[in-house]
C-alpha positions as CSV (number, residue, x, y, z in Angstrom):
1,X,0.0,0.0,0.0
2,X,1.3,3.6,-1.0
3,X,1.9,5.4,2.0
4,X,0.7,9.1,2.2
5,X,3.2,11.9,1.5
6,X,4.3,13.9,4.8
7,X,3.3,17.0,5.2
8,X,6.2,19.9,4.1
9,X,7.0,20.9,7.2
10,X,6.2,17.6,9.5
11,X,9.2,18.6,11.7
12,X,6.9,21.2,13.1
13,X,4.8,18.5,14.9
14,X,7.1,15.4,14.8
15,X,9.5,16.4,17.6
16,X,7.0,16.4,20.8
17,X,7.4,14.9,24.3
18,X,7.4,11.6,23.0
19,X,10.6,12.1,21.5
20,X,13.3,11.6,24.1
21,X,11.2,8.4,24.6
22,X,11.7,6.9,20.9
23,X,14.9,8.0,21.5
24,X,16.4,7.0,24.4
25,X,18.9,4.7,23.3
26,X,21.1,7.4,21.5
27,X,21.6,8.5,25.4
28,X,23.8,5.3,25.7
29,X,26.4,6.4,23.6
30,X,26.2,10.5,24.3
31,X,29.8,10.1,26.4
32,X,31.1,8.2,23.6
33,X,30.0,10.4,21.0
34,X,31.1,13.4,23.2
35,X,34.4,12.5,23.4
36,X,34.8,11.6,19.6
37,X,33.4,15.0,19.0
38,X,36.2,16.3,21.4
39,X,39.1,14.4,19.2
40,X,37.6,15.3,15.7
41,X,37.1,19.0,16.5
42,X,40.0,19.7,18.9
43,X,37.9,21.2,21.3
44,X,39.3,23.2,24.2
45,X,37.6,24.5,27.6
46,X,36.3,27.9,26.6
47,X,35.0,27.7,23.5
48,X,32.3,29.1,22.0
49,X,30.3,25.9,20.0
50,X,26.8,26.4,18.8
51,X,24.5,23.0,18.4
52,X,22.3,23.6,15.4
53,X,19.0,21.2,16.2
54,X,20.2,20.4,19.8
55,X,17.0,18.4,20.5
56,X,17.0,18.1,24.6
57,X,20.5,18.7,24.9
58,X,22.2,15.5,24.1
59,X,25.4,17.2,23.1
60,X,24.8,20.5,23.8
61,X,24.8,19.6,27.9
62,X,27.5,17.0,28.3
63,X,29.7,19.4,26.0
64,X,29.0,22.3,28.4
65,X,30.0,20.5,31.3
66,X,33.4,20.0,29.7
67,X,33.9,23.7,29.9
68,X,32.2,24.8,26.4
69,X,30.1,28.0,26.0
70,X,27.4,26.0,24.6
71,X,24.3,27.7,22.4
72,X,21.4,25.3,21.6
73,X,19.5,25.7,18.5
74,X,16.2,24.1,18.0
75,X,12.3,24.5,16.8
76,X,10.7,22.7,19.1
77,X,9.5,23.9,22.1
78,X,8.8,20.9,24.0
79,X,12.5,19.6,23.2
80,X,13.6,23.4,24.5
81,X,11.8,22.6,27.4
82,X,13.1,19.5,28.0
83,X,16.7,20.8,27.1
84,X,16.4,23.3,30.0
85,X,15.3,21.0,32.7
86,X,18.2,18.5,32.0
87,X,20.6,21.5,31.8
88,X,19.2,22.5,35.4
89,X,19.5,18.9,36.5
90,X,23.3,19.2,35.4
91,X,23.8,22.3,36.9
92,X,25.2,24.1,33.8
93,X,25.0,27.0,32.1
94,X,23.8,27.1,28.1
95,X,22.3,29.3,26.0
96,X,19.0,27.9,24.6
97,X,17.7,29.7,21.1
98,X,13.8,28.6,19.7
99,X,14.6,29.5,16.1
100,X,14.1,28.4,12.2
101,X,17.4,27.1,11.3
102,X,17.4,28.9,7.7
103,X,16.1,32.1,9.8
104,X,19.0,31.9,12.0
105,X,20.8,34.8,12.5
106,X,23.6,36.1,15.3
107,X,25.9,38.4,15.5
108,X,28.1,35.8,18.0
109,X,30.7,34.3,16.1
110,X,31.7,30.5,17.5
111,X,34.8,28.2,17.1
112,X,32.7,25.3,16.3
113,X,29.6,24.7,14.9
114,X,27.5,20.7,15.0
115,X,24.8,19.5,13.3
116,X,24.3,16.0,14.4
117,X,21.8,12.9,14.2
118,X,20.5,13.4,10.4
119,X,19.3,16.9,11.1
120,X,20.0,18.2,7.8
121,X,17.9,17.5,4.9
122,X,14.3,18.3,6.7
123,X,13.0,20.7,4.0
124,X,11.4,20.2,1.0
125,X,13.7,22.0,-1.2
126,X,17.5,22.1,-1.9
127,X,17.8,26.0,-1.4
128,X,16.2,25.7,2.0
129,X,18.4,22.9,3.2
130,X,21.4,25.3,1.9
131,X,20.0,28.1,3.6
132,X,20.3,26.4,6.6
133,X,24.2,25.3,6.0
134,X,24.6,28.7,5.3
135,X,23.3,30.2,8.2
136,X,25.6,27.9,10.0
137,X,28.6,28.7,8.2
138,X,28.2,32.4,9.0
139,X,28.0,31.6,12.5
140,X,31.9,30.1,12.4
141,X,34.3,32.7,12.9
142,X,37.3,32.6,10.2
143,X,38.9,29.0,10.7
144,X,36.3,27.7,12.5
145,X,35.1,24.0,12.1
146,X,31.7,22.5,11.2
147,X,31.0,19.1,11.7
148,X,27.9,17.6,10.1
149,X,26.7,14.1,11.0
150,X,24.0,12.6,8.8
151,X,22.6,9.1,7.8
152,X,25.1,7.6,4.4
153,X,22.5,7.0,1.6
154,X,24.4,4.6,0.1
155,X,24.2,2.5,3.3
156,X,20.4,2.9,3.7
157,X,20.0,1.9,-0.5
158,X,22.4,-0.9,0.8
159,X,20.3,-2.0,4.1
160,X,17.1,-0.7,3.1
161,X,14.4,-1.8,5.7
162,X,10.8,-1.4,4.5
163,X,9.5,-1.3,8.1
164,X,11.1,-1.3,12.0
165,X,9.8,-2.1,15.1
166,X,11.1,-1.0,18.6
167,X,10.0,-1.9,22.0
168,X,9.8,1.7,24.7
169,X,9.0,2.0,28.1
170,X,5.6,2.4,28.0
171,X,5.0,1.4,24.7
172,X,6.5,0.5,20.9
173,X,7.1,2.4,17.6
174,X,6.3,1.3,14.1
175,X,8.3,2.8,11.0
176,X,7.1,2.0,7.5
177,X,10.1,3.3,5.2
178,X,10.3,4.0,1.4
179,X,12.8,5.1,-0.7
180,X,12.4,8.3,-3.3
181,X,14.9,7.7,-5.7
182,X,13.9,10.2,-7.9
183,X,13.8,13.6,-4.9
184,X,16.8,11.3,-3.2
185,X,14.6,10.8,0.1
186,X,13.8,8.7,3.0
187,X,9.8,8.5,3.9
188,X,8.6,7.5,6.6
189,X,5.8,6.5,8.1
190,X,5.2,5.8,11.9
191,X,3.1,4.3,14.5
192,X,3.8,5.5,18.2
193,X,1.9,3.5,20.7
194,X,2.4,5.0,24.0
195,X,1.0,4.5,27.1
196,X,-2.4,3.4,25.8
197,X,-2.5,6.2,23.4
198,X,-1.5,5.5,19.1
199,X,-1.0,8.1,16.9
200,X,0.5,8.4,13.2
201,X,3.4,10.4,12.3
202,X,5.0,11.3,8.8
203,X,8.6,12.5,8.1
204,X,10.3,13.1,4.7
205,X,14.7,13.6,4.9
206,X,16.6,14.3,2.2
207,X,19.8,12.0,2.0
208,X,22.6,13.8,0.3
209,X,26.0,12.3,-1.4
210,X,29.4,13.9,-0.1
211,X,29.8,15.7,-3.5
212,X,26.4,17.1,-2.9
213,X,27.5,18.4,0.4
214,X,30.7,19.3,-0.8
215,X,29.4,21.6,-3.5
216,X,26.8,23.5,-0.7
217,X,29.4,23.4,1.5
218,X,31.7,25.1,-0.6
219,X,29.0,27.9,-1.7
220,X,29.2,29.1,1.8
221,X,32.4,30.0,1.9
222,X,33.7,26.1,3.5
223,X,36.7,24.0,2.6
224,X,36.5,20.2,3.1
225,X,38.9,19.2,5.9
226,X,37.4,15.8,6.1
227,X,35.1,13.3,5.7
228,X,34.8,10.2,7.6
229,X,32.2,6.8,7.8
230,X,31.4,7.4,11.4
231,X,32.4,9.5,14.5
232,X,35.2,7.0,15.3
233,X,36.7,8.2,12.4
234,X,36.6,4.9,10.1
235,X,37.2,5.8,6.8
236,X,33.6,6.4,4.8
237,X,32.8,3.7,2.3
238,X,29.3,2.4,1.3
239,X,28.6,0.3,4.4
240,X,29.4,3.6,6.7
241,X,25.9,4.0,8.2
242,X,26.9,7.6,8.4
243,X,28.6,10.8,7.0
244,X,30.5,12.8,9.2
245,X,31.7,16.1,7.3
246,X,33.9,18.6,8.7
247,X,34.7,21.9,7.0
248,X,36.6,24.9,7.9
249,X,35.4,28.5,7.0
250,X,37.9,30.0,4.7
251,X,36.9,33.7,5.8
């Protein structure tokens, strides 16, 4: 059966409470992933890093706590709200921002700049998803880094599953996948069924090749420093699950 297409802008709706609950399990590898981050960017205690689609923190927290001067990013304001109670929890300081990520703007330049989990790719156009890479870029201060972490579409044509089921506390999660070949998308369809309560949710990402994200990168003003299969820096091939770009602002 031909699922329905998402709605354009699903993201405004899709990232509720519910979703440190689907995804909890990415909370087992956050020190992990924080220290790899830490390697790969050469962070140092006193930095100014800005976490475009921070979510509830994941990064954006642990990162702080390390000494950063962490700013958060995000749409969502239940995620925000979230963000700011675990931040409170921690008893560190950072910077949370409710904003558009193509609308963006600050005057603050930072050392660093992360995009991570496949948070790239949510709008229905190239030029918006660009926009977006560009407001990043002119966040960076000359030499800064920006490190972009996004699903490999060569590993999901590879390992394509048509539907996945997870078990939560409190409940489970249905995703019915298809491939758009033709708009070089992922879309999904899912089934959240959550403490007695089942709803439906649609989501549409693009997936981009590296030359793809070479050329936008390049168009706002970023070299390619590298890119890599994964955050423990494995060389990309086409069973990397992921893409992990870094680029360095030329000026």
């Amino acid at each position: 059966m031909k699922q329905r297409e998402p709605v354009k802008e699903w993201w405004r709706r899709l990232f509720d409470t519910s979703y440190p609950v689907v995804y909890a399990y990415t909370e087992k590898t956050v020190e992990e992933e924080v220290e790899q981050l830490w390697q790969i960017l050469a962070l140092e205690p006193g930095m100014r890093l800005l976490d475009v689609c921070c979510g509830f923190g994941r990064h954006s927290i642990p990162l702080a706590e390390r000494g950063l001067r962490v700013t958060g990013v995000d749409y969502s304001r239940a995620q925000l709200a979230e963000a700011r109670r675990r931040a409170r929890a921690a008893g560190v300081r950072v910077e949370w921002v409710r904003a558009d990520a193509r609308e963006f703007r600050t005057a603050r330049k930072y050392a660093r700049v992360i995009n991570m989990f496949t948070s790239f790719g949510y709008f229905e156009a190239d030029e918006e998803n660009a926009l977006m890479l560009a407001r990043m870029a002119a966040a960076l201060k000359p030499g800064g880094l920006l490190l972009l972490d996004t699903l490999n579409r060569d590993w999901i044509a590879r390992h394509f599953a048509p539907a996945i089921a997870m078990e939560l506390d409190g409940g489970h999660v249905i995703t019915n996948n298809q491939i758009d070949h033709v708009r070089g998308r992922i879309v999904s369809r899912r089934l959240l069924c959550l403490k007695g309560k089942t709803r439906e949710n649609f989501f549409s990402i693009r997936l981009y090749t590296v030359p793809e994200l070479a050329r936008m990168a390049s168009a706002c003003g970023l070299e390619l420093v590298e890119v890599l299969g994964g955050l423990d820096r494995q060389p990309l091939g086409i069973d990397s699950k992921r893409i992990v770009l870094v680029a360095r602002k030329i000026s």
